[in-house]
mmCIF file as Biopython writes it, N, C-alpha, C and O atoms, coordinates in Angstrom:
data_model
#
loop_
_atom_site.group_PDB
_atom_site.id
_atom_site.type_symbol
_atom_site.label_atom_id
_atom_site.label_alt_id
_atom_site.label_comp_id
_atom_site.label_asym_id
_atom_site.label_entity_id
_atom_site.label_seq_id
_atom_site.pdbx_PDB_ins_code
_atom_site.Cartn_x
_atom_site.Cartn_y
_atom_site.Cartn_z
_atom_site.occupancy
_atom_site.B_iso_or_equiv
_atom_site.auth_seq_id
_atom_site.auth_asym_id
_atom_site.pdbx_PDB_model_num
ATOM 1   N N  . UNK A ? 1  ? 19.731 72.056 -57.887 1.0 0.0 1  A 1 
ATOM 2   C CA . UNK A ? 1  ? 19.550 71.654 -59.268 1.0 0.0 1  A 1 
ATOM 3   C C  . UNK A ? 1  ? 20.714 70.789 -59.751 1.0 0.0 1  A 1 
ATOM 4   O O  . UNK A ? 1  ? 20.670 69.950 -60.650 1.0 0.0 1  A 1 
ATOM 5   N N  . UNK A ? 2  ? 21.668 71.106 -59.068 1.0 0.0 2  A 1 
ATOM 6   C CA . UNK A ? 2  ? 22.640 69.796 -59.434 1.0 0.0 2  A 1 
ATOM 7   C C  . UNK A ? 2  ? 22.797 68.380 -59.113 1.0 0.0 2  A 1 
ATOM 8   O O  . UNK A ? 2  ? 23.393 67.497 -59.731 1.0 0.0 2  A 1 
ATOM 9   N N  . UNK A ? 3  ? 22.138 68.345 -58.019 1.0 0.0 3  A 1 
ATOM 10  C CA . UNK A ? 3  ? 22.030 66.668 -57.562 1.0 0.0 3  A 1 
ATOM 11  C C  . UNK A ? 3  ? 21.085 66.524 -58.279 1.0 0.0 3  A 1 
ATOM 12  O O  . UNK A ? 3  ? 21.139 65.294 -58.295 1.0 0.0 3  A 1 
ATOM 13  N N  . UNK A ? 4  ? 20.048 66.806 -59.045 1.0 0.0 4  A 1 
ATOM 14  C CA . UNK A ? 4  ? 19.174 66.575 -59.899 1.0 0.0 4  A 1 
ATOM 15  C C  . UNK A ? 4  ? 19.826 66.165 -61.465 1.0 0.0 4  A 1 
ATOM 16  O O  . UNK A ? 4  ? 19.878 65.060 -62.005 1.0 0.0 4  A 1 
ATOM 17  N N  . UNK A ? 5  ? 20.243 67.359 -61.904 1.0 0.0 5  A 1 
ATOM 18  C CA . UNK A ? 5  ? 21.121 67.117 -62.823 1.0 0.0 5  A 1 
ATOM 19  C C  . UNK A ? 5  ? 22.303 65.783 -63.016 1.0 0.0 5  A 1 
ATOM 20  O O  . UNK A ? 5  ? 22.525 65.101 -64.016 1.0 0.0 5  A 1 
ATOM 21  N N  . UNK A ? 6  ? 22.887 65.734 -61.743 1.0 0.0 6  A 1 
ATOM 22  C CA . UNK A ? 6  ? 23.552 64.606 -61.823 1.0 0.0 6  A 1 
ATOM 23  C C  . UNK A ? 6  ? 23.110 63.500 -61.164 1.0 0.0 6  A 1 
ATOM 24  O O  . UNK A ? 6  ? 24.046 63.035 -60.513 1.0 0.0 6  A 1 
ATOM 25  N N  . UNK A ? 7  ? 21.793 62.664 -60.993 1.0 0.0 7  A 1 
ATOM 26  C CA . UNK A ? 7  ? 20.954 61.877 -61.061 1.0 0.0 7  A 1 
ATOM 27  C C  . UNK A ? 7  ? 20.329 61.509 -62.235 1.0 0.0 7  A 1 
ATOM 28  O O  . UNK A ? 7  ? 20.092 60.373 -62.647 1.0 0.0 7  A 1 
ATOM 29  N N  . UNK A ? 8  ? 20.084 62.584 -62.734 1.0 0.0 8  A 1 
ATOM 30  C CA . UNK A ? 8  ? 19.663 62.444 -64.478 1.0 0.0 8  A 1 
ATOM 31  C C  . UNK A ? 8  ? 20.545 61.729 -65.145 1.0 0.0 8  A 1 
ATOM 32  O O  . UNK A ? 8  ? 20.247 60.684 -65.723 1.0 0.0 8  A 1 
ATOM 33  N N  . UNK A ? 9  ? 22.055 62.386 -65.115 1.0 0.0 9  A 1 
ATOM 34  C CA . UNK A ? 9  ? 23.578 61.547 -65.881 1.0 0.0 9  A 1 
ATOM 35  C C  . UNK A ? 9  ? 23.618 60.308 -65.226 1.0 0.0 9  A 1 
ATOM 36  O O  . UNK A ? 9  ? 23.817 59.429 -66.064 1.0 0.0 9  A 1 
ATOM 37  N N  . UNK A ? 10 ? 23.500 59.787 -63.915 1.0 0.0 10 A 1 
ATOM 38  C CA . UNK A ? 10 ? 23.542 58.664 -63.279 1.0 0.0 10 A 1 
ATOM 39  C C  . UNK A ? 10 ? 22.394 57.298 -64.032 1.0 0.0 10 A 1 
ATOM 40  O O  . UNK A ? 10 ? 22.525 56.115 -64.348 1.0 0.0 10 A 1 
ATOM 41  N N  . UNK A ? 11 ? 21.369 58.260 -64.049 1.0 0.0 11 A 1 
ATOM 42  C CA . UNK A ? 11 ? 20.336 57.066 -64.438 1.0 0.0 11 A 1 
ATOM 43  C C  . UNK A ? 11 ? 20.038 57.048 -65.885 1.0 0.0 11 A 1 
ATOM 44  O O  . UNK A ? 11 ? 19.031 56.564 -66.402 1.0 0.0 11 A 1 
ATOM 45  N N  . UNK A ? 12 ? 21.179 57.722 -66.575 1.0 0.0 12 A 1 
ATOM 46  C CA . UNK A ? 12 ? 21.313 57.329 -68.140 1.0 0.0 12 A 1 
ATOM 47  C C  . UNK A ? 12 ? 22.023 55.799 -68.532 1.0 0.0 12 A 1 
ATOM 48  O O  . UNK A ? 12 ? 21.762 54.897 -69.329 1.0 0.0 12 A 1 
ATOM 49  N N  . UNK A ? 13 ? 23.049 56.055 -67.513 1.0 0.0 13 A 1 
ATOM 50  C CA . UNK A ? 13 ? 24.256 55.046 -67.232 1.0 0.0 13 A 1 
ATOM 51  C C  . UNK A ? 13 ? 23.616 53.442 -67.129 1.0 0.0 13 A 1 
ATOM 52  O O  . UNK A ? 13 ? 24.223 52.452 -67.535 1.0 0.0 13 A 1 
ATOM 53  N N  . UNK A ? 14 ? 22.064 53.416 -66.404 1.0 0.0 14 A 1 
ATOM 54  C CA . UNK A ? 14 ? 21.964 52.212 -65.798 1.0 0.0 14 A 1 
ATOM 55  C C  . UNK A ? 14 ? 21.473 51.179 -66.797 1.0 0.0 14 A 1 
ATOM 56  O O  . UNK A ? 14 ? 20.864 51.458 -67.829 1.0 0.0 14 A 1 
ATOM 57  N N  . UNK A ? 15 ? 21.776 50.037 -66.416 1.0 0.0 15 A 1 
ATOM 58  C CA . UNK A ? 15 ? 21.607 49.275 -67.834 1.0 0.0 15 A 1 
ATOM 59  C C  . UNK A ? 15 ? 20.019 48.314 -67.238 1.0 0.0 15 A 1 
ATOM 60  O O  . UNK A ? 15 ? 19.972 47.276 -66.578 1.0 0.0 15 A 1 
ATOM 61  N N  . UNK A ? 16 ? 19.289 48.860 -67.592 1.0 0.0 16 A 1 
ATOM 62  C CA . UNK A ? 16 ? 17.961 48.275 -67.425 1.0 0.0 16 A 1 
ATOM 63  C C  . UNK A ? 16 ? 17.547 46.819 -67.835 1.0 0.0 16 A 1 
ATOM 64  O O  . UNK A ? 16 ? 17.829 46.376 -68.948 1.0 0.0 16 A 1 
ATOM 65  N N  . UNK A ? 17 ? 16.974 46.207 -67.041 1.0 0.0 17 A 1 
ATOM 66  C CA . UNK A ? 17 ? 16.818 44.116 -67.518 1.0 0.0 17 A 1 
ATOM 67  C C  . UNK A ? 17 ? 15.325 44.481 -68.827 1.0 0.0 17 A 1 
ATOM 68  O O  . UNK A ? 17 ? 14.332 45.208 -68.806 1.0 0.0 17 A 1 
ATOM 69  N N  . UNK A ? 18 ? 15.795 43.722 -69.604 1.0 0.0 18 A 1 
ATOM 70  C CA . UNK A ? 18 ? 14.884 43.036 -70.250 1.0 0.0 18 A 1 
ATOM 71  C C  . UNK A ? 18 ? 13.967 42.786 -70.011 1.0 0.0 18 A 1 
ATOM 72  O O  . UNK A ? 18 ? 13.991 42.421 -68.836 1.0 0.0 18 A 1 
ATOM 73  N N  . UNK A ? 19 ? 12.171 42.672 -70.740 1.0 0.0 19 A 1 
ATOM 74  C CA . UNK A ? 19 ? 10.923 42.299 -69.866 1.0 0.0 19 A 1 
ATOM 75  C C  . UNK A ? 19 ? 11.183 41.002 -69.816 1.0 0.0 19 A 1 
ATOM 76  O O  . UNK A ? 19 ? 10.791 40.522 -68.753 1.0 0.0 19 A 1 
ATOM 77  N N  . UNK A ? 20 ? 11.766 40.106 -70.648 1.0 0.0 20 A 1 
ATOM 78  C CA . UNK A ? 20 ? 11.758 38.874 -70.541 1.0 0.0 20 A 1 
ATOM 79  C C  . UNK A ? 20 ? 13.224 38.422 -68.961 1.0 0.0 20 A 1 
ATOM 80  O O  . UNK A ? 20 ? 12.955 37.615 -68.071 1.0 0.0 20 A 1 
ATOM 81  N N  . UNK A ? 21 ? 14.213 38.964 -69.017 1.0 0.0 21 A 1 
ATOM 82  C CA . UNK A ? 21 ? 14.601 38.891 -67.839 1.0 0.0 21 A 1 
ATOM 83  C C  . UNK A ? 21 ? 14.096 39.724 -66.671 1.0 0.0 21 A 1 
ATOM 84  O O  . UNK A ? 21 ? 14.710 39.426 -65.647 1.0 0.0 21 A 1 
ATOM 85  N N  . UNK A ? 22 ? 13.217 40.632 -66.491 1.0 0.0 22 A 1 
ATOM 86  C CA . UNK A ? 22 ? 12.599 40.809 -65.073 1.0 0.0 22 A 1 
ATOM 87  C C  . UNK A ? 22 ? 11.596 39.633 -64.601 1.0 0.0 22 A 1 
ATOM 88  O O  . UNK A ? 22 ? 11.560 39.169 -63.461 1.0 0.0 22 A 1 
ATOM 89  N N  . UNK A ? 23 ? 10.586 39.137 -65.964 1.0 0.0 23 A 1 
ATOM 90  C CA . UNK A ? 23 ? 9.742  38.181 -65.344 1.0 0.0 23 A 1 
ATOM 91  C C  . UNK A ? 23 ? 10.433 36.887 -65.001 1.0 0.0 23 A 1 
ATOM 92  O O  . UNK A ? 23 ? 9.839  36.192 -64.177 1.0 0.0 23 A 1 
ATOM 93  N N  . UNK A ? 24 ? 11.615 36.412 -65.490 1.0 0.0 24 A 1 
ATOM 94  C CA . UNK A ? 24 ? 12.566 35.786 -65.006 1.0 0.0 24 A 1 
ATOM 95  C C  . UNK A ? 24 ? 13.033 36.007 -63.750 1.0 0.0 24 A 1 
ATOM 96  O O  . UNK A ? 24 ? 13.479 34.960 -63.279 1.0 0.0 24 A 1 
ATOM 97  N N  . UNK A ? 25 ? 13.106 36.817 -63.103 1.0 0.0 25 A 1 
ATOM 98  C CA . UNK A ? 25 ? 13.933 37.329 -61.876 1.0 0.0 25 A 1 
ATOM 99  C C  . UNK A ? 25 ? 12.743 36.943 -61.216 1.0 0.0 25 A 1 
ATOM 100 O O  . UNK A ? 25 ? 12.656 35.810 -60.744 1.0 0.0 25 A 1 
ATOM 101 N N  . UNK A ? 26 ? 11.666 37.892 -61.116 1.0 0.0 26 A 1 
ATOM 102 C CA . UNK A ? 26 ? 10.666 37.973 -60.626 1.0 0.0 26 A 1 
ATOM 103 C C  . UNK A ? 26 ? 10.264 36.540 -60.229 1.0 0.0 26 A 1 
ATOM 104 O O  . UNK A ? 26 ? 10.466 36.154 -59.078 1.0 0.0 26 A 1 
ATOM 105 N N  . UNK A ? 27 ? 9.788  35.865 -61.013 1.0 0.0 27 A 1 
ATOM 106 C CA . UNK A ? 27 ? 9.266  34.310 -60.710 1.0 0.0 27 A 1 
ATOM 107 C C  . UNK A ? 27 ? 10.163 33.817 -59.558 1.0 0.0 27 A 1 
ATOM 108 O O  . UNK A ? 27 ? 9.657  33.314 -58.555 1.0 0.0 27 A 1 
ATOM 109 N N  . UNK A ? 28 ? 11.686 33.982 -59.720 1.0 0.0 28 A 1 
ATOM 110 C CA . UNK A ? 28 ? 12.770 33.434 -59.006 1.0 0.0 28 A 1 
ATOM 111 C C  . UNK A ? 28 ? 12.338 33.583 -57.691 1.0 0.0 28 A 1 
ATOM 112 O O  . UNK A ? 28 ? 12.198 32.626 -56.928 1.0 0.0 28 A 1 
ATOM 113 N N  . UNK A ? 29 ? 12.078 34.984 -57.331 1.0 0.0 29 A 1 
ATOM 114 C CA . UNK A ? 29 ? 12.031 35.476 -56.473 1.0 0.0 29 A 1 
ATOM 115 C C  . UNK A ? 29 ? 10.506 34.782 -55.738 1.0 0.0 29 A 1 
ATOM 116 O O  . UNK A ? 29 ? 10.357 34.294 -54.618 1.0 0.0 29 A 1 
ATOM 117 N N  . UNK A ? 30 ? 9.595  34.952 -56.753 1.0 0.0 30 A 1 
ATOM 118 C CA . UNK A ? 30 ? 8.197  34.407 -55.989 1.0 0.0 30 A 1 
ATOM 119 C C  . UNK A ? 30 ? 8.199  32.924 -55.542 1.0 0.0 30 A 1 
ATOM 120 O O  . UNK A ? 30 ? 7.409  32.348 -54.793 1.0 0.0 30 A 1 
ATOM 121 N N  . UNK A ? 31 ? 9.431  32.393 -56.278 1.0 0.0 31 A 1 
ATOM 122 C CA . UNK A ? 31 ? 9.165  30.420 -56.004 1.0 0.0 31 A 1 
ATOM 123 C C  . UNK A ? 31 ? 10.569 30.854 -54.669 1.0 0.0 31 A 1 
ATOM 124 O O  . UNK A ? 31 ? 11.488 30.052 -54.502 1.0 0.0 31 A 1 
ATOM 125 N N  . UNK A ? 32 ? 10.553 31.165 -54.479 1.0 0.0 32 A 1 
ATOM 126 C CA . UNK A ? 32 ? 12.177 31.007 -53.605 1.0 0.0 32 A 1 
ATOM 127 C C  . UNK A ? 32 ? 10.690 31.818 -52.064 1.0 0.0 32 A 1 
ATOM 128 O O  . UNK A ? 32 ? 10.284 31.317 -51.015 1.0 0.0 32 A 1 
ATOM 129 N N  . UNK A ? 33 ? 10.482 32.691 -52.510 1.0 0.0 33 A 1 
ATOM 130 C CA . UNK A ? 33 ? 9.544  33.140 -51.419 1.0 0.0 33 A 1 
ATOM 131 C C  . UNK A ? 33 ? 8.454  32.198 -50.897 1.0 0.0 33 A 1 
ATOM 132 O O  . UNK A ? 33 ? 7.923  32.497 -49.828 1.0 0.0 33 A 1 
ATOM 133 N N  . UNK A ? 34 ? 8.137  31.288 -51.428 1.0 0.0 34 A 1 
ATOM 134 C CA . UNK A ? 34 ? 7.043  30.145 -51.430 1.0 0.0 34 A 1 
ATOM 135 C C  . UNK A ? 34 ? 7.525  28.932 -50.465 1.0 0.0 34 A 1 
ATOM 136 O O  . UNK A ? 34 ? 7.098  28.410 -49.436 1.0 0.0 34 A 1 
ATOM 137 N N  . UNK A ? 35 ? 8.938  28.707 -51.563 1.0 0.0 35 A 1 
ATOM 138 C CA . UNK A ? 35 ? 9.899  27.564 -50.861 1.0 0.0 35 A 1 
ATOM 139 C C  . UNK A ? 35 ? 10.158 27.925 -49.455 1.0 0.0 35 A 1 
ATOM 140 O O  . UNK A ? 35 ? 10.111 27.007 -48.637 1.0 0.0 35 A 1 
ATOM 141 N N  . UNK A ? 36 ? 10.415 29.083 -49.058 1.0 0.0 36 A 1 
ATOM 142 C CA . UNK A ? 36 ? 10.845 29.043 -47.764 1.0 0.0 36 A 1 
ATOM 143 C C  . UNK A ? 36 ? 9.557  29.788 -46.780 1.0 0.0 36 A 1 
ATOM 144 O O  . UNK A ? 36 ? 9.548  30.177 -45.612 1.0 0.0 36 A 1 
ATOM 145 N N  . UNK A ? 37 ? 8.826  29.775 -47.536 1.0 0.0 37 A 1 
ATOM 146 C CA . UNK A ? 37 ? 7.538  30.177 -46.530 1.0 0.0 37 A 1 
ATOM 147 C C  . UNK A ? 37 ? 6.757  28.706 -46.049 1.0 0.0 37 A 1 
ATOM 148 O O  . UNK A ? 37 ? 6.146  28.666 -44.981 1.0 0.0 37 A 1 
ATOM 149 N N  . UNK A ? 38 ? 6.853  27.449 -47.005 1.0 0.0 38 A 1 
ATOM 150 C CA . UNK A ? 38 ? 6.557  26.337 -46.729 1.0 0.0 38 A 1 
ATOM 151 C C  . UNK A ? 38 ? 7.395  25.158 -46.018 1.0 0.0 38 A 1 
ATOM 152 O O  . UNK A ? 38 ? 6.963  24.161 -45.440 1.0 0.0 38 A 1 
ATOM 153 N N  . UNK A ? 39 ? 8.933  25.637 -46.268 1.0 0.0 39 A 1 
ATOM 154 C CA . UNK A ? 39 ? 9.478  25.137 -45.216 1.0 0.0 39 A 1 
ATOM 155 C C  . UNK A ? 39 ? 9.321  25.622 -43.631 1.0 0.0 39 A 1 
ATOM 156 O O  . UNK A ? 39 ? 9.141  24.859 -42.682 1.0 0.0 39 A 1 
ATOM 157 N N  . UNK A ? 40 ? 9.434  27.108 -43.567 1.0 0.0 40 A 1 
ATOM 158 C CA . UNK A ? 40 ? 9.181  27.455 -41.767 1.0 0.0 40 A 1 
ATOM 159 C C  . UNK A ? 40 ? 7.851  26.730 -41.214 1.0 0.0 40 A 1 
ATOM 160 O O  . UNK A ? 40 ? 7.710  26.364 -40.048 1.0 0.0 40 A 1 
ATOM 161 N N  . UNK A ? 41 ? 6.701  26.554 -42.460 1.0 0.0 41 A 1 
ATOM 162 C CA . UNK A ? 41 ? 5.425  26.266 -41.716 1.0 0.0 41 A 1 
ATOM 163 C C  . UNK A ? 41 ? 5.685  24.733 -41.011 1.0 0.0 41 A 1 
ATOM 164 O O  . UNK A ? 41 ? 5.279  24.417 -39.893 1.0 0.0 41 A 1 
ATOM 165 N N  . UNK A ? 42 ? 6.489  23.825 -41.974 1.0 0.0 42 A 1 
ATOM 166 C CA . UNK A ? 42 ? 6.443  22.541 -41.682 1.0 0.0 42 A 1 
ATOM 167 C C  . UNK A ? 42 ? 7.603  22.679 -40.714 1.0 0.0 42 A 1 
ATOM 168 O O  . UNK A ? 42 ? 7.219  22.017 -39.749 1.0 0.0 42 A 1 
ATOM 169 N N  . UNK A ? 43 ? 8.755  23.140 -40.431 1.0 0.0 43 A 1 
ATOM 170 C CA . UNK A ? 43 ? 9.565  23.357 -39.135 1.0 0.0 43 A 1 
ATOM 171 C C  . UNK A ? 43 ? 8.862  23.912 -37.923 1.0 0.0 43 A 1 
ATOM 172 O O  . UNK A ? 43 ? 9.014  23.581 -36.747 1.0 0.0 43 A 1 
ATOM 173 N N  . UNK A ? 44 ? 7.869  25.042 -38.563 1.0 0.0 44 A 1 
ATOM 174 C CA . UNK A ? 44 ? 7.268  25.656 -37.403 1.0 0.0 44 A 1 
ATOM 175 C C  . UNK A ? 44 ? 6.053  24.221 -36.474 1.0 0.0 44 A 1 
ATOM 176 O O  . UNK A ? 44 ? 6.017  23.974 -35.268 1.0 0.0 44 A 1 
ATOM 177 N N  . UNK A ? 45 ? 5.381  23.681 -37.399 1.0 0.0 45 A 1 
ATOM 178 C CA . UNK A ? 45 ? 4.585  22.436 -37.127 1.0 0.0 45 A 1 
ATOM 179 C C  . UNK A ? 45 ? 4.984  21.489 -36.090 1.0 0.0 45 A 1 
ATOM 180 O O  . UNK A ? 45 ? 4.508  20.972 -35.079 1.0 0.0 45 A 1 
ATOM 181 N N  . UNK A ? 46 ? 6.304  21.480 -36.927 1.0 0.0 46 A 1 
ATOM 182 C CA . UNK A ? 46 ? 7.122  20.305 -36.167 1.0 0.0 46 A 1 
ATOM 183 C C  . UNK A ? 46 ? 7.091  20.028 -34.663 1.0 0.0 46 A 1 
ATOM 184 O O  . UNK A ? 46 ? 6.758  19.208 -33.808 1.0 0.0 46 A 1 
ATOM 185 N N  . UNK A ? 47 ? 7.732  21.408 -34.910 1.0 0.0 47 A 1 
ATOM 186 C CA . UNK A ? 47 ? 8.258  21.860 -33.739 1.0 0.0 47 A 1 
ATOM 187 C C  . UNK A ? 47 ? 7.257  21.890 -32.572 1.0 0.0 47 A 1 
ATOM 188 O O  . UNK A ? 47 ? 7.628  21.272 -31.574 1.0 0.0 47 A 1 
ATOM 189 N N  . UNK A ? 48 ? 6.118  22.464 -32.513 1.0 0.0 48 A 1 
ATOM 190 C CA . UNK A ? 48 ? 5.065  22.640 -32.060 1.0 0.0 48 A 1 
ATOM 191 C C  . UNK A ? 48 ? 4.819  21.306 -31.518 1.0 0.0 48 A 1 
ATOM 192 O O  . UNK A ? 48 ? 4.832  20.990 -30.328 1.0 0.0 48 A 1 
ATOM 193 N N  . UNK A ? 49 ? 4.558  20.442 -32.691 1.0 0.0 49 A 1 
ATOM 194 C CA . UNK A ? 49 ? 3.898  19.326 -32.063 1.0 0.0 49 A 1 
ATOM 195 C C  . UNK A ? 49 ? 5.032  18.501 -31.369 1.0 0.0 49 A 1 
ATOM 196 O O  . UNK A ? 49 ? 4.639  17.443 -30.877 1.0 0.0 49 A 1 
ATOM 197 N N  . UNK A ? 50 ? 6.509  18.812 -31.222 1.0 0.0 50 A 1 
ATOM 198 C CA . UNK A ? 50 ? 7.697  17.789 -30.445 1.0 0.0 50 A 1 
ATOM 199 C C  . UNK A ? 50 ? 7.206  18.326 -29.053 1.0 0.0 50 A 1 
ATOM 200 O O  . UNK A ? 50 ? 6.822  17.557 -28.171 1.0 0.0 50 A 1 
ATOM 201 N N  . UNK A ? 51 ? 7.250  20.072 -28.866 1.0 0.0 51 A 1 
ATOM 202 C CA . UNK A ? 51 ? 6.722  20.682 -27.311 1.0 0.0 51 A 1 
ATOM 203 C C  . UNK A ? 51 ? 5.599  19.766 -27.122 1.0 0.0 51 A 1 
ATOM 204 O O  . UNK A ? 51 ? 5.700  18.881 -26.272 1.0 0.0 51 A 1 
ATOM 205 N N  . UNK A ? 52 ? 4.608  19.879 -27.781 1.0 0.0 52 A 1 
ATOM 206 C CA . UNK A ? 52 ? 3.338  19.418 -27.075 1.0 0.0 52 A 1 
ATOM 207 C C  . UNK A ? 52 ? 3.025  17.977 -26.522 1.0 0.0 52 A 1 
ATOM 208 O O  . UNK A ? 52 ? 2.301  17.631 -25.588 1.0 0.0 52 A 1 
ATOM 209 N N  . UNK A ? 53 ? 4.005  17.056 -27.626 1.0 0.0 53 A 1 
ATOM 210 C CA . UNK A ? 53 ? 4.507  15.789 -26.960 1.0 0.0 53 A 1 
ATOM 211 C C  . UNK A ? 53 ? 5.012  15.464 -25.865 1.0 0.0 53 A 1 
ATOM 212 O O  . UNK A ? 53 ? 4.694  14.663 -24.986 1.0 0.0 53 A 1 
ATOM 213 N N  . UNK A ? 54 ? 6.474  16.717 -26.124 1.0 0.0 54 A 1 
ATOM 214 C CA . UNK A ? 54 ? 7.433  16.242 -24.531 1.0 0.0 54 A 1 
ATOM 215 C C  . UNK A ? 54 ? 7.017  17.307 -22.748 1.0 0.0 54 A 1 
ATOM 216 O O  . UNK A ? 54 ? 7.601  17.334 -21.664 1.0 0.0 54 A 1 
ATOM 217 N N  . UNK A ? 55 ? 5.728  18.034 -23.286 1.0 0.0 55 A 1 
ATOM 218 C CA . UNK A ? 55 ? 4.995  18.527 -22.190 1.0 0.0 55 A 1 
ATOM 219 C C  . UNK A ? 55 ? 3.892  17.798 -21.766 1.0 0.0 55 A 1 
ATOM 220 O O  . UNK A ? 55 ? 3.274  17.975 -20.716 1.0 0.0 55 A 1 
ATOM 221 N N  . UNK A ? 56 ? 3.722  17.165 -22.424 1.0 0.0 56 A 1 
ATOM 222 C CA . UNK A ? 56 ? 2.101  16.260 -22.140 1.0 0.0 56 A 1 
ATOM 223 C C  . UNK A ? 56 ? 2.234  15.429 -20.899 1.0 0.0 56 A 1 
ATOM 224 O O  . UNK A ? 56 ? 1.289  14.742 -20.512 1.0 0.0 56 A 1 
#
């Protein structure tokens, strides 16, 4: 009951974001996840098609 208790005092302490700064974060996070999911595809592409060139 005390690590409970003092989890309770811990998560009084925490200073919680704003809804307007989580959907801020959030977006960050979804365009940054996008950006680099569309760069590997076009590196991954690339790449692919330099092998298939210099094996041909």
């Amino acid at each position: 009951m005390k690590f409970i208790k003092s989890v309770k005092d811990e998560m009084k302490q925490v200073t919680w974001p704003s809804g307007k700064q989580l959907r801020k974060d959030t977006l960050v996070v979804i365009e940054t996840s996008i950006i680099f999911g569309v760069m590997f595809f076009v590196m991954d592409t690339a790449i692919q098609s330099l092998f298939a060139y210099l094996l041909k």
